[in-house]
N, C-alpha and C positions, 0 to 999 in steps of 0.2 A: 793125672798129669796129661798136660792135651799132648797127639802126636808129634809135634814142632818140640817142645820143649825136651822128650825123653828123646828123640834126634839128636838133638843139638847134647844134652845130658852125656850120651851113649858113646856116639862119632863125632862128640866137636874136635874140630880139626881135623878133618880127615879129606881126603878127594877118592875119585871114583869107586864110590862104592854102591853105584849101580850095574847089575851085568846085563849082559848084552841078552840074555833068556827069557824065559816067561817066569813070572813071578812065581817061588815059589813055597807055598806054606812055612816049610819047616828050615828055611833060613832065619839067620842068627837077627838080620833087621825086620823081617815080620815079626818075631816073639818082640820086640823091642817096640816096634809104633803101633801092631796090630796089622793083619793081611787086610784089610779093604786100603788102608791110608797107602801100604808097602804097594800095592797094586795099584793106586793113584800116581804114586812116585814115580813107579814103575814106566809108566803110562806115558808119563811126561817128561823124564828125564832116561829114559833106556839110549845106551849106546852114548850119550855123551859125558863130558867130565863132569859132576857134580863136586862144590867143596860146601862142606857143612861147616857155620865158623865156629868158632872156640864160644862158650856163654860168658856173655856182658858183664859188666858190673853189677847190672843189677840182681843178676844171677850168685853172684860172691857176696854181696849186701845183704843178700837174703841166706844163706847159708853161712854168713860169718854170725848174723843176729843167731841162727837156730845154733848153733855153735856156742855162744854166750849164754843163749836162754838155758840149754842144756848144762853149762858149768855152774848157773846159778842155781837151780836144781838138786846141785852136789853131785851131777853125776863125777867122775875118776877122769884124769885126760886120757886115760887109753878107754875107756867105756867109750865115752866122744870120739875118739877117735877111729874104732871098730865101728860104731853106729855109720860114720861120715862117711866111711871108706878111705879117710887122709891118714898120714902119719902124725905122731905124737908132736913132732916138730912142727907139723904146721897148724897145730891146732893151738900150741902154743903161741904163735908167731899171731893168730887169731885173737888170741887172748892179750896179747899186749899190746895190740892196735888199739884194742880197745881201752888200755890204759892213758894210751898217747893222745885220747879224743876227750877224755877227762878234763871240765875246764876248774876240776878243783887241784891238779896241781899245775903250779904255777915254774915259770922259768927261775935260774940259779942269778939270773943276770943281775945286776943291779944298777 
């Protein structure tokens, strides 16, 4: 996963969490993007507010598919769930979007 995306993965939504020091190795955002990217970061954004945003849709799109693909699978909703790092609830909430995009069932309406 490139730098930007486990960012965004790790501290979406978050602000200033660059400090005001010298970068350094064995902080919690080097292990997370890698120290050369952490020291790029560093570099360019030290001493001011940084906010990293929440991940897109297209980021949910893509983790509600591996979410489905794993149910179909057989994996358990709490196996999926564990895997995901979500709760059982949202995994199900997952699973029934995807019932709702289904255009084999039709409306009550007449």
């Amino acid at each position: 996963m490139p730098p930007p995306a486990k960012l965004v993965q790790h501290y979406g939504g978050r602000t200033d969490i660059t400090a005001h020091t010298r970068p350094h190795p064995d902080s919690q955002l080097a292990h997370c993007i890698g120290f050369g990217a952490y020291t790029m970061l560093q570099a360019r954004y030290a001493g001011e507010s940084l906010t990293i945003p929440m991940a897109g849709t297209g980021h949910a799109a893509s983790v509600a598919a591996s979410v489905r693909y794993d149910r179909s699978r057989g994996l358990m909703v709490a196996e999926i769930a564990t895997r995901h790092r979500f709760h059982m609830r949202s995994v199900w909430r997952i699973l029934a979007s995807q019932n709702s995009d289904n255009p084999r069932q039709t409306s009550l309406d007449v």
